[in-house]
NUKETI-278049 format. One record per residue: residue number from 1; residue in one letter; chain; x, y, z of N, C-alpha, C, O, CB in turn. Coordinates in steps of 0.1 Angstrom, whole numbers, plus 2048, in hexadecimal, padded with zeros to 3 digits. Glycine has a CB too. Layout:
PT pos code unit n_u n_v n_w ca_u ca_v ca_w c_u c_v c_w o_u o_v o_w cb_u cb_v cb_w
PT NUM    A    A   X   Y   Z    X    Y    Z   X   Y   Z   X   Y   Z    X    Y    Z
...
//
This chain:
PT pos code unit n_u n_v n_w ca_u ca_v ca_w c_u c_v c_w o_u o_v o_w cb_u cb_v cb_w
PT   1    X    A 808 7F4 800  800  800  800 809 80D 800 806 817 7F9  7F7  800  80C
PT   2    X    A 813 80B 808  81B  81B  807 824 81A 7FD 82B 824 7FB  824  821  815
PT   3    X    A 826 810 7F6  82C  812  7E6 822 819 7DC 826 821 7D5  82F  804  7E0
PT   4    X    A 815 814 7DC  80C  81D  7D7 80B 82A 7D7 80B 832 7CD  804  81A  7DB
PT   5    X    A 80B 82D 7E3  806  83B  7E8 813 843 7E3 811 84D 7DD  801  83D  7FA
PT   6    X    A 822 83E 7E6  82E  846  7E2 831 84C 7D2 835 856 7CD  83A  83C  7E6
PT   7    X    A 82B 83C 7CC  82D  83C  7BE 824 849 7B8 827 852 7B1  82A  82D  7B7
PT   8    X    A 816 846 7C0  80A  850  7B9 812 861 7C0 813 86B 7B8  7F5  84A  7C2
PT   9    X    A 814 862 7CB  81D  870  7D4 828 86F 7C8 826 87A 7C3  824  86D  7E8
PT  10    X    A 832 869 7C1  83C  86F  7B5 834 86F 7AB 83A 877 7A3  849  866  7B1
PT  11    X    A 82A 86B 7A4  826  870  796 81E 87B 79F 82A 87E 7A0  81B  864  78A
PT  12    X    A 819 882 7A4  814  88E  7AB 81D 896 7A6 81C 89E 79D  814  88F  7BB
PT  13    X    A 829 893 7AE  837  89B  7AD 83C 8A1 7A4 83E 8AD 7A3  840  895  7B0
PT  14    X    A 83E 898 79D  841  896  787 837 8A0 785 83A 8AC 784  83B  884  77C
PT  15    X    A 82B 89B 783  823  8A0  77F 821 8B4 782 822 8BD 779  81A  897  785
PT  16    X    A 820 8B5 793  822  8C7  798 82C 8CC 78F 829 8D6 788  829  8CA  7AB
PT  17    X    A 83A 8C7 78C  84A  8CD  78B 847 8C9 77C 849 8D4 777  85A  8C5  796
PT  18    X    A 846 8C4 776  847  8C1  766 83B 8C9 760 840 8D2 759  845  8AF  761
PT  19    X    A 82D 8C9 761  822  8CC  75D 828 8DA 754 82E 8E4 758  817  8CD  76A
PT  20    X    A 825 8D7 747  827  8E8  741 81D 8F2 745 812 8EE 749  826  8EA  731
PT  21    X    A 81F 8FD 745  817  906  748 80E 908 739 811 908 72D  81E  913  74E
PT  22    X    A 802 90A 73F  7F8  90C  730 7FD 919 72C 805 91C 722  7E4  90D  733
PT  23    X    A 7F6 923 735  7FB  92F  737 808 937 72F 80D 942 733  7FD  92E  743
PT  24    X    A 80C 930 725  81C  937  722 818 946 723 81B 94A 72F  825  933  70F
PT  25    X    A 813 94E 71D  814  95A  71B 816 964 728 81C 96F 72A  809  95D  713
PT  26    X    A 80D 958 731  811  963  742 81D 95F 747 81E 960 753  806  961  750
PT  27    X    A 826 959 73F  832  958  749 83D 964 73F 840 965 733  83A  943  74B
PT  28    X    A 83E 96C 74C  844  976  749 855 972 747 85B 969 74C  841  980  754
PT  29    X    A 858 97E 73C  865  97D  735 86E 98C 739 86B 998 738  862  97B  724
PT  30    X    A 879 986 73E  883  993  740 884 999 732 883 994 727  894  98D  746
PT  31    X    A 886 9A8 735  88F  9AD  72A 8A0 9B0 72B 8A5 9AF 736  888  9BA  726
PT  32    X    A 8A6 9B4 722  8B4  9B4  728 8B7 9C0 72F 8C3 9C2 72F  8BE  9B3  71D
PT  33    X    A 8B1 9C9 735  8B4  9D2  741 8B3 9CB 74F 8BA 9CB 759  8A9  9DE  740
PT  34    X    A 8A7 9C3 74B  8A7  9B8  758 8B2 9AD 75D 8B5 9AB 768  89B  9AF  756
PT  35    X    A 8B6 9A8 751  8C0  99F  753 8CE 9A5 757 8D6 9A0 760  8C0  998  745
PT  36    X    A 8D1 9B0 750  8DE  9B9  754 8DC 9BF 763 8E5 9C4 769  8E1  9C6  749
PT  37    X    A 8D0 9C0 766  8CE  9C5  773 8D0 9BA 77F 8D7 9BD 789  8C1  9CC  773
PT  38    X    A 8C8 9AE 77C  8CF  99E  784 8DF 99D 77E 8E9 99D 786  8C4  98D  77D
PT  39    X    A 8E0 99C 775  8F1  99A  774 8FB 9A5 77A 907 9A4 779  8F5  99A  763
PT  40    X    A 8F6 9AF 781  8FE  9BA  785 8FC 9B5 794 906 9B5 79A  8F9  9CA  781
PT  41    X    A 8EF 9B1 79A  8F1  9AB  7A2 8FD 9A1 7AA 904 9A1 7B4  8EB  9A9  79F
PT  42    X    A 8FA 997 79D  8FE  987  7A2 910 98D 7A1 917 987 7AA  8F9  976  794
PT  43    X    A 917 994 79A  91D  99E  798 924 9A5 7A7 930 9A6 7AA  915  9A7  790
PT  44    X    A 91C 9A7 7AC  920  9AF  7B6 91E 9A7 7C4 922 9AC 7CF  919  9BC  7B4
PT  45    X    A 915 999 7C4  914  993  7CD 92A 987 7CC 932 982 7D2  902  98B  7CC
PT  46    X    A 927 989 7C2  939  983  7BC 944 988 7C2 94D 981 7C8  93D  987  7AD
PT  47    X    A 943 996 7C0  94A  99C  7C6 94C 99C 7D5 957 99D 7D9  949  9A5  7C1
PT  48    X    A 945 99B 7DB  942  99A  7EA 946 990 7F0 94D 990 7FB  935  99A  7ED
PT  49    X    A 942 985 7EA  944  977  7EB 954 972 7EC 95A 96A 7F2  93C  970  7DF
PT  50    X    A 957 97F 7DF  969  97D  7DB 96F 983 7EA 977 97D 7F1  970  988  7CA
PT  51    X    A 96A 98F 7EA  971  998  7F6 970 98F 806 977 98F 810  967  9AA  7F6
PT  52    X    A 966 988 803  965  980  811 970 977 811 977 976 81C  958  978  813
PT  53    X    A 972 970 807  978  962  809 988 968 80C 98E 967 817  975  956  7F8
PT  54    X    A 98B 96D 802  998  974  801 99D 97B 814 9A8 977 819  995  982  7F5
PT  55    X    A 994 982 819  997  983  827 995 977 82D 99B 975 838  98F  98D  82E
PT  56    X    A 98D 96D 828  990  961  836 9A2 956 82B 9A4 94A 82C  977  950  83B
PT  57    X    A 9A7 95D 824  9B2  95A  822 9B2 94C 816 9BA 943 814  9B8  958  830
PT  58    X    A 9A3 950 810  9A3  93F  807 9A6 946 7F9 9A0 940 7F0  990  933  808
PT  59    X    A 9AC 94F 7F5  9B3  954  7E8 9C0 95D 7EF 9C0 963 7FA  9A7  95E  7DC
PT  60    X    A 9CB 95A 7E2  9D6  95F  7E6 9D5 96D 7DE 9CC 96F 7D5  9E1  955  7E2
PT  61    X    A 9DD 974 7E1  9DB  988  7DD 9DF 985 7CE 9E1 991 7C9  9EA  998  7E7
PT  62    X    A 9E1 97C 7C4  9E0  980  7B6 9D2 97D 7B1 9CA 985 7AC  9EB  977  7AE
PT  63    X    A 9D2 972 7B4  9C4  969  7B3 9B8 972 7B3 9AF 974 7AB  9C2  95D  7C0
PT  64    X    A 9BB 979 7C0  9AE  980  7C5 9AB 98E 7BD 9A1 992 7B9  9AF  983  7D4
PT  65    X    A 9B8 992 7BC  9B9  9A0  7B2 9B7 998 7A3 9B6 9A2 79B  9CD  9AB  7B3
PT  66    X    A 9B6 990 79D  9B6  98C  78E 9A4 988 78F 99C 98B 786  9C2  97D  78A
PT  67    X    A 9A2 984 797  98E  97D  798 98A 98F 79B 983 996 793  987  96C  7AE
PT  68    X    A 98D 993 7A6  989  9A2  7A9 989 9AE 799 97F 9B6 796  998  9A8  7B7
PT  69    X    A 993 9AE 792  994  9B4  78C 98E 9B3 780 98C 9BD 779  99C  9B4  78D
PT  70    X    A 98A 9A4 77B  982  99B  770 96E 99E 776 965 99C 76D  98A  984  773
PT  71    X    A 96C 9A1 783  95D  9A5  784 957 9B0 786 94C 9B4 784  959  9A0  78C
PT  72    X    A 963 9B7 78B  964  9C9  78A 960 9CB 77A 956 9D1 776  977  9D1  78F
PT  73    X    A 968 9C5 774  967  9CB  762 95C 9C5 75B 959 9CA 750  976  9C6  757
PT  74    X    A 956 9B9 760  947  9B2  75A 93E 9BC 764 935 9C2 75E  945  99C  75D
PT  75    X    A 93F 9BF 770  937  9CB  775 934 9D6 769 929 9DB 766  93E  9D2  781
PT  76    X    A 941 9D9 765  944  9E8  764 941 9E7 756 93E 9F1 74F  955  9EF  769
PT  77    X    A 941 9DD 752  938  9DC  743 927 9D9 744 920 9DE 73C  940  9CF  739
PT  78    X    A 923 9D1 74B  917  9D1  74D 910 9E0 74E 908 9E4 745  915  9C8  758
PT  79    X    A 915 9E8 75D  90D  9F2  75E 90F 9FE 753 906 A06 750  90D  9F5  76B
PT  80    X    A 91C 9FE 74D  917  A05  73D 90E A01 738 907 A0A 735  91F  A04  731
PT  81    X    A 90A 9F3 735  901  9F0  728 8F3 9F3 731 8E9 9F0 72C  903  9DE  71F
PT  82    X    A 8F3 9F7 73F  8E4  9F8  745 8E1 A03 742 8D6 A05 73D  8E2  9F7  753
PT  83    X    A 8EC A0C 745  8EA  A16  746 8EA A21 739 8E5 A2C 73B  8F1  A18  74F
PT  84    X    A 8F0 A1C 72B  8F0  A1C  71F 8DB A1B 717 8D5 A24 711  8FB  A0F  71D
PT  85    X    A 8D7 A0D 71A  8CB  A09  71F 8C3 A14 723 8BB A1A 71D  8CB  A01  728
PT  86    X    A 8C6 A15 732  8BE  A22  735 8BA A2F 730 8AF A34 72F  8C1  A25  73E
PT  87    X    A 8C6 A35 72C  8C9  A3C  726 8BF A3F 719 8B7 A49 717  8D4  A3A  726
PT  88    X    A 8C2 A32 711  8B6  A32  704 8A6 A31 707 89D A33 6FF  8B9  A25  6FB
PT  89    X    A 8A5 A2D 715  898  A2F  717 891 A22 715 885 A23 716  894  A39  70D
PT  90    X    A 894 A19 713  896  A07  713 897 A01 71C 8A0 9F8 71D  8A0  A01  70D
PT  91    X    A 88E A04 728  88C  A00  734 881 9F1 731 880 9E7 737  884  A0F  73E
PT  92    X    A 87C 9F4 726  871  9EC  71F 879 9E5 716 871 9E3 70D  864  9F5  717
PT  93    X    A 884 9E1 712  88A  9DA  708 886 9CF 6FF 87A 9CE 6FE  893  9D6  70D
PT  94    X    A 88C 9C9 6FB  883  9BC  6EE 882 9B2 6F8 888 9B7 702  88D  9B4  6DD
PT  95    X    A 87F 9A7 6F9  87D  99B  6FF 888 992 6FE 88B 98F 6F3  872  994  6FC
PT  96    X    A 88F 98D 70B  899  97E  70C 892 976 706 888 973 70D  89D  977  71C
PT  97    X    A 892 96F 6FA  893  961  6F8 899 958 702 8A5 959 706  899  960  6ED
PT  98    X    A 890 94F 707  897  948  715 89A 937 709 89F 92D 70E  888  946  729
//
């Protein structure tokens, strides 16, 4: 009996997490202001992450200046193209193809 009930509880499961959504059109789509705006993020949570590790001594001072200096400059290019973006007024931009 509780093989039953487990087997029927995983096709449930399958079923909740697999099921496509009918709905496509309401699942909302980033545009690329949005995405550069999470990537400036994840960006800057990196950096933090770098500056931490480096004080508890788990990168050596080249290492840390070469990763430091490699996310400063993917920063420092991202928020041009945000702010480039903004600028044009393309707060509304074309749609991510996902």
């Amino acid at each position: 009996m509780s093989t039953i009930t487990c087997a029927l509880l995983l096709i449930g499961i399958f079923a909740y997490v697999f099921w496509p959504e009918h709905r496509v059109e309401a699942q909302t789509q980033k545009t690329r202001l949005d995405f550069l705006r999470e990537r400036k993020d994840v960006i800057y949570d990196n950096l933090r992450d770098l500056n931490f590790e480096y004080r508890a001594g788990k990168y050596p001072e080249e290492d840390y200046q070469a990763q430091r200096a490699a996310l400063e400059n993917e920063a420092a290019e991202t928020i041009a193209e945000i702010e480039l973006l903004e600028r044009q007024g393309l707060t509304h931009s074309p749609k991510l193809s996902s």
